[in-house]
C-alpha positions in Angstrom: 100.8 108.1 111.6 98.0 105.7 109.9 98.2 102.0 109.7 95.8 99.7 108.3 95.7 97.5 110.8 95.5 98.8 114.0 94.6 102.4 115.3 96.4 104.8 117.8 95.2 107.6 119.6 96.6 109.8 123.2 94.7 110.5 126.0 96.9 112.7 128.2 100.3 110.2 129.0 98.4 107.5 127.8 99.2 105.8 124.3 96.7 103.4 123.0 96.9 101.0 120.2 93.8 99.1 119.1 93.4 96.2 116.9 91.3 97.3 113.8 90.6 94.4 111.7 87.4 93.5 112.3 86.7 90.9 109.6 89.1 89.0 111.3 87.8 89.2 114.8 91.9 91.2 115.4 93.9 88.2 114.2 97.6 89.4 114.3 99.4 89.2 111.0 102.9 89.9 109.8 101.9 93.1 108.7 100.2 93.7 111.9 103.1 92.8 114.1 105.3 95.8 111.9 102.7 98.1 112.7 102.3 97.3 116.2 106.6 97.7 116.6 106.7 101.0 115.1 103.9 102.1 117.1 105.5 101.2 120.3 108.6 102.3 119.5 107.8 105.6 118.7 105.2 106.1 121.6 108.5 104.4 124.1 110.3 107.6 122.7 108.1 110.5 123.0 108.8 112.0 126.5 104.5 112.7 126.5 103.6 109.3 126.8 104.0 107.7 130.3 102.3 104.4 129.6 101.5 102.6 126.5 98.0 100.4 126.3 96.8 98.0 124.1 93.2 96.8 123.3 90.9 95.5 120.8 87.8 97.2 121.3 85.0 96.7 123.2 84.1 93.4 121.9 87.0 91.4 122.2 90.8 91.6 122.0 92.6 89.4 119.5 91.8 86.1 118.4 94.6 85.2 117.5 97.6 84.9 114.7 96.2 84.8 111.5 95.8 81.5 110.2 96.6 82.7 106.6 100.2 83.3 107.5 100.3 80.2 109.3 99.3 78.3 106.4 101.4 79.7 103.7 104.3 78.1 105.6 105.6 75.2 103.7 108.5 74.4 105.4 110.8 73.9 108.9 112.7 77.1 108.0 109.4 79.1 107.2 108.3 78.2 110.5 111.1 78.7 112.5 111.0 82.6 110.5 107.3 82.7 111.3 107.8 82.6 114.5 111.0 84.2 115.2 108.9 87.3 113.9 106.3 86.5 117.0 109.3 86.4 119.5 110.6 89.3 118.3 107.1 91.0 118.5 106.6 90.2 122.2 110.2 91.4 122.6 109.7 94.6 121.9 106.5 95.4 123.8 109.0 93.5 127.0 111.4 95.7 126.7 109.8 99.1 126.1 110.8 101.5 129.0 107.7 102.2 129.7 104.8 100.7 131.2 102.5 98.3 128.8 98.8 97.3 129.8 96.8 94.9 128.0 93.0 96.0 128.3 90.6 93.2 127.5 87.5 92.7 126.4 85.8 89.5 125.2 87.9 86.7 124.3 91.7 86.4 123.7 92.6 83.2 122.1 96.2 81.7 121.7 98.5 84.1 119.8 96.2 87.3 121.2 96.8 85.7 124.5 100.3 85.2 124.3 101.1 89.0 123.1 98.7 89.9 126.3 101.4 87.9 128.3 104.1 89.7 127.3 102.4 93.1 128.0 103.6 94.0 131.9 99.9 93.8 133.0 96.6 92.4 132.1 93.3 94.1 132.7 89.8 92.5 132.0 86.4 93.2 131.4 84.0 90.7 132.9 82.8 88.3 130.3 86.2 88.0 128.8 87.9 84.8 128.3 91.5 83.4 127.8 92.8 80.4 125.9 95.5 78.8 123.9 94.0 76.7 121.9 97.3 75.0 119.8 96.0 71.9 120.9 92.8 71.2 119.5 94.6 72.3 115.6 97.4 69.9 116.7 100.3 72.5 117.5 102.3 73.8 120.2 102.1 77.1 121.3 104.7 79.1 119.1 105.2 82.7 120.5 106.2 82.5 123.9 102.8 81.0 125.5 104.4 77.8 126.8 107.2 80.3 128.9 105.0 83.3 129.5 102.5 81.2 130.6 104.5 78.9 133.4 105.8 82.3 134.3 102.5 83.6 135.2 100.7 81.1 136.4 102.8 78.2 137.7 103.6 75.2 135.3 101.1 73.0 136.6 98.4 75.2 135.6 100.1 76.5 132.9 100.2 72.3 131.1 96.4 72.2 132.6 95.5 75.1 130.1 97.7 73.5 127.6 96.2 70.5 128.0 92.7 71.2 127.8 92.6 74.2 125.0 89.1 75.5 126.2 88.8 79.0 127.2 89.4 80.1 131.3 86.6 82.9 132.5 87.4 85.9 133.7 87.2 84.8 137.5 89.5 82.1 136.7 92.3 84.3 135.2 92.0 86.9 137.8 92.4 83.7 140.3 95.5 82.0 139.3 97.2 85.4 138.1 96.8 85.9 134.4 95.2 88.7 134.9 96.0 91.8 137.5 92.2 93.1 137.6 89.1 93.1 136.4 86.8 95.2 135.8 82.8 95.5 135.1 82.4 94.8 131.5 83.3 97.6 129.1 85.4 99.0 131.4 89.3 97.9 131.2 90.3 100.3 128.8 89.3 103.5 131.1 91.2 101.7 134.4 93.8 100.9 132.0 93.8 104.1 131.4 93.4 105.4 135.4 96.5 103.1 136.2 98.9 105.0 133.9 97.4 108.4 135.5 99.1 107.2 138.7 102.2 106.0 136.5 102.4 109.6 135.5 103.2 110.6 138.9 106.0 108.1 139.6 109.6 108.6 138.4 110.1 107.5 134.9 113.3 105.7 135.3 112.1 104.2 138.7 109.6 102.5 136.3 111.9 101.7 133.8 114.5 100.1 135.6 111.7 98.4 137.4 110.7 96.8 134.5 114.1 95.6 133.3 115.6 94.3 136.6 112.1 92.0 137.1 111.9 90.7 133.4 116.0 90.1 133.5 115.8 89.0 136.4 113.6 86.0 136.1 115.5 84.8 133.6 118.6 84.4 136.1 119.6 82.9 139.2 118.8 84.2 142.4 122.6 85.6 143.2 122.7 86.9 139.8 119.4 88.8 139.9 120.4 90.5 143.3 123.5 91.5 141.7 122.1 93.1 139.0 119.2 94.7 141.1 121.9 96.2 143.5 123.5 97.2 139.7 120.3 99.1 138.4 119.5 100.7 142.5 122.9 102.0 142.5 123.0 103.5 138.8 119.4 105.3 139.6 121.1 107.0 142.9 122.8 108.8 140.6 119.8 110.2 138.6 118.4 113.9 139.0 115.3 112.6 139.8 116.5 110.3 142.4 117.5 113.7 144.2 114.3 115.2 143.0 111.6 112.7 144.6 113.9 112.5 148.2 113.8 116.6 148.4 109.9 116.9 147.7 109.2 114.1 150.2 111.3 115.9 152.7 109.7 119.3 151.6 106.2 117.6 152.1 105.6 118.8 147.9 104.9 116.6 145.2 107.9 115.5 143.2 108.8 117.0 139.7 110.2 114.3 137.8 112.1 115.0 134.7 113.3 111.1 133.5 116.9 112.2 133.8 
């Protein structure tokens, strides 16, 4: 399918969306947050894709929303639509079955940075750089950074990088866990790309339920979450592919899962 604002191509089980507005260095717009839903969604339902990526290119990622939305709103109840439409944007890419890898390279600034966040994992090019930037324009973080953020990093560092609005380097992020790896520069995409190689292997629904039960999970107590861990283990006992990956490890062959 085309879009006019980002790109998509496959690479074996990999799916990978890129930013393509150049002219404005990949802000995210309304229109590009449609695009980017309905090319997750249909890449979380084709049984061919095993992990979904997304990038901006080699130069950088995203920097940002784009202003031009932002300042068409005129009103409390524009804003509080404006950025319903972010939540439900970082939603969808949370709750996709499979997994979803940010690839960075370059800078990703405030609302690029908060989508990143809500990608399972973050992989980074050295040279890149992170930052939310709301307070040097005199806002708040709107779609999910203040949350995300904490989640990731701890609260203290998340108010420091609040706080301060410059950008973090590449070391820095790796260090205090915005980032999973890093790479040399140029190169996140292709271990982006190498991670969901081994994701291929794995058991779809292990992966899946994986996803849900840590993402739910966080946002419950500690008795709840075990409860609904012990929920998901015990539905996936009952999968053919929970038989599947026992019998080839038994067997000493590799497993042949099916994602039923």
């Amino acid at each position: 399918m085309s879009y006019e604002n980002i790109k998509t191509t496959q690479d074996g089980a990999a799916f990978i969306i890129t930013f393509d507005r150049p002219e404005r260095r990949n802000a995210i717009s309304i229109a590009t947050m449609g695009e980017l839903t309905e090319a997750a969604r249909a890449a979380d339902a084709d049984p061919s894709v095993r992990g979904i990526i997304v990038t901006g290119g080699m130069e950088y990622f995203s920097a940002g929303a784009d202003l031009n939305d932002a300042l068409a709103i005129s009103s409390a109840a524009e804003g509080l639509a404006y950025f319903k439409r972010w939540h439900a944007l970082c939603d969808v890419f949370e709750n996709l079955s499979k997994p979803v890898i940010a690839a960075i390279e370059g800078f990703c600034m405030t609302g690029g940075c908060e989508f990143a966040m809500a990608c399972d994992l973050r992989v980074a090019g050295a040279g890149s750089s992170f930052a939310i930037t709301s307070s040097k324009i005199g806002t708040v973080a709107g779609a999910g950074g203040t949350q995300r953020l904490a989640r990731l990093v701890g609260p203290a560092k998340a108010l420091e990088i609040l706080f301060h609005g410059n950008p973090i380097d590449h070391e820095e992020a790796h260090r205090i866990g915005l980032i999973n790896r890093v790479t040399p520069k140029g190169g996140a995409l292709d271990e982006a790309k190498a991670m969901i190689r081994t994701y291929e292997e794995r058991a779809p629904l292990s992966l899946a339920f994986a996803k849900r039960v840590v993402h739910r999970g966080l946002q419950m107590d500690l008795a709840s979450a075990l409860e609904f861990e012990a929920f998901l283990v015990t539905t996936i006992y009952g999968t053919a592919d929970r038989k599947e990956g026992i019998s080839a490890f038994l067997e000493k062959r590799k497993a042949q899962f099916s994602g039923r």
